[in-house]
N, C-alpha and C positions, 0 to 999 in steps of 0.2 A: 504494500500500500504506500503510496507517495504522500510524504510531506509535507502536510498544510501548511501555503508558508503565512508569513505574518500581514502581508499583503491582502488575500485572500480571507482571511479572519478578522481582519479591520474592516475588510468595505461589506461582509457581511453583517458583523455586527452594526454597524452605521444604516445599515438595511433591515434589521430590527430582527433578524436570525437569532433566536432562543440560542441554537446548538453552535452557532459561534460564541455566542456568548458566554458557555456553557465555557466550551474550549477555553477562553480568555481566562476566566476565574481559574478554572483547573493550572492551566497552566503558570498563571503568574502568583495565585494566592501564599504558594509558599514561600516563594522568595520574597513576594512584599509583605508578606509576614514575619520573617527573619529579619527586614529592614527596620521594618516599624520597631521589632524590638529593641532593635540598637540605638536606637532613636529618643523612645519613652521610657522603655526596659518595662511596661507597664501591660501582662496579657489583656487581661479583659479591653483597654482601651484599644490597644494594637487590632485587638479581632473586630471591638465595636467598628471603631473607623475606617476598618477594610473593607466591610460589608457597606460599609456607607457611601464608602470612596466607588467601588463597583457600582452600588444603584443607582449613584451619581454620575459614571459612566453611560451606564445604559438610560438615564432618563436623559442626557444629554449627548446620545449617540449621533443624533441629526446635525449639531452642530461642529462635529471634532470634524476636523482635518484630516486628511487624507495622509495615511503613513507608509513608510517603507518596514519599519521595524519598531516594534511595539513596545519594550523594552524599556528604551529611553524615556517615552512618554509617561510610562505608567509610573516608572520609580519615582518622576520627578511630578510627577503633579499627587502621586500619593503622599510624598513626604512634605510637599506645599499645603495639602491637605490634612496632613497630619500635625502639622506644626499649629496651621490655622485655631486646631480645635485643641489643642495643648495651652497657645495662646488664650483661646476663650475661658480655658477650665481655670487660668491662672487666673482671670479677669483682669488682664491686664490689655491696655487697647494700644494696638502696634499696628501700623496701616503700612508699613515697611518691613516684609520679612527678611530683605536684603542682608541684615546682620547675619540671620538664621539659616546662612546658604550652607555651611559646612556644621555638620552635627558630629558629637560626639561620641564617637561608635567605639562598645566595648568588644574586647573578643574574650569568647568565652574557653578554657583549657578543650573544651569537647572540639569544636569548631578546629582551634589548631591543630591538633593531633588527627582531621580527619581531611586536611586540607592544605597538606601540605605542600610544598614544591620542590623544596631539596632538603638535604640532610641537614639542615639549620635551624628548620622549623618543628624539626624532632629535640630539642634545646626545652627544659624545662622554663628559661627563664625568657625567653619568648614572649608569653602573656605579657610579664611586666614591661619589654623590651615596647612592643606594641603600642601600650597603653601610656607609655613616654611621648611617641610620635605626636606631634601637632595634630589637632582637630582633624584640618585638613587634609593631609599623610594619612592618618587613620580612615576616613571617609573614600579616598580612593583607592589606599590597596584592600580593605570590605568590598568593594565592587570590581574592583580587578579578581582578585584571586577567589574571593568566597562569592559572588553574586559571578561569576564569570561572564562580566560584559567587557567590551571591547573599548580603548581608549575615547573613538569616537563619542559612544555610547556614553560613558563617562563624563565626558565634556559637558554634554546636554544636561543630564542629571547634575551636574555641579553648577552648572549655568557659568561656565569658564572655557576657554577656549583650548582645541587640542596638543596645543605647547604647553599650554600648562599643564593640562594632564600625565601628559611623558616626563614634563620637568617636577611635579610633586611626588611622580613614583617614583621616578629615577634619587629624589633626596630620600626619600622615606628606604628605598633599599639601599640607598650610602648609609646612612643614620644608622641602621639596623646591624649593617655588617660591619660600621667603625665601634658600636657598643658592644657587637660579640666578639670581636678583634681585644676590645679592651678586656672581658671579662676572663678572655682566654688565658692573658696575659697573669691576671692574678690567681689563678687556679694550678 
């Protein structure tokens, strides 16, 4: 069976297709459910708002824009989304989420150990190594390596251009291998 591509599941959905939409949730729910958690760290809220965020999809199907890949859209308007109603619960009135572009993504020891890329990240002190990085650093290698999207893709969801996405990964795994370099050193 061939490949629904993302193409094809958007302009269905937009066409009011249940079984695309069906697709949509299935496929994106767990990753922007992984995100929201990084996010709020808060379940009940993360699964409220994602149900919300989709039915707000699909009531506003007629209006989205026509996509190549769905992906980038969805991280970034759920986490706009999410932040909105994080915002409201705080009661705090911010009409500029522009501060709120890079969030502060935890990693959890499970996620390391199951997502790795080379023998570095098998390093117990990892977690804390991580959790050093800038907001920013931490928010792009979360979607490079754990959310496996691609730079591009990246850019969109950060709302920052794709130099800077290669140039924050690229400091975040300097950063990473001059503090395991260092830690080497005292052991």
């Amino acid at each position: 069976m061939e490949k629904i591509t993302d193409q094809y599941v958007w302009k269905a959905l937009k066409e009011g297709d249940l079984n695309a939409f069906s697709v949509l949730f299935e496929s994106y729910y767990p990753q922007l459910h992984n995100y929201g958690l990084k996010i709020c760290k808060d379940v009940a809220l993360t699964e409220d708002t994602l149900q919300d965020f989709f039915l707000y999809v699909y009531e506003h199907r007629e209006n989205l824009a026509d996509l190549d890949t769905i992906a980038p859209y969805l991280f970034t308007s759920y986490k706009r989304f999410l932040i909105k109603v994080i915002k409201k619960n705080e009661k705090i009135v911010q009409t500029d989420f522009s501060a709120e572009t890079f969030v502060d993504i935890q990693f959890s020891a499970e996620e390391i150990i199951t997502n790795q890329e080379t023998e570095l990240f098998k390093n117990k002190k990892l977690n804390k190594l991580l959790g050093n990085l800038p907001k920013r650093q931490k928010e792009a290698i979360y979607l490079k390596y754990y959310s496996g999207l691609k730079a591009t893709e990246i850019a969109k969801i950060m709302d920052i251009n794709y130099q800077s996405v290669v140039n924050t990964l690229h400091k975040a795994m300097k950063n990473l291998k001059e503090e395991i370099s260092i830690l080497k050193l005292f052991k």
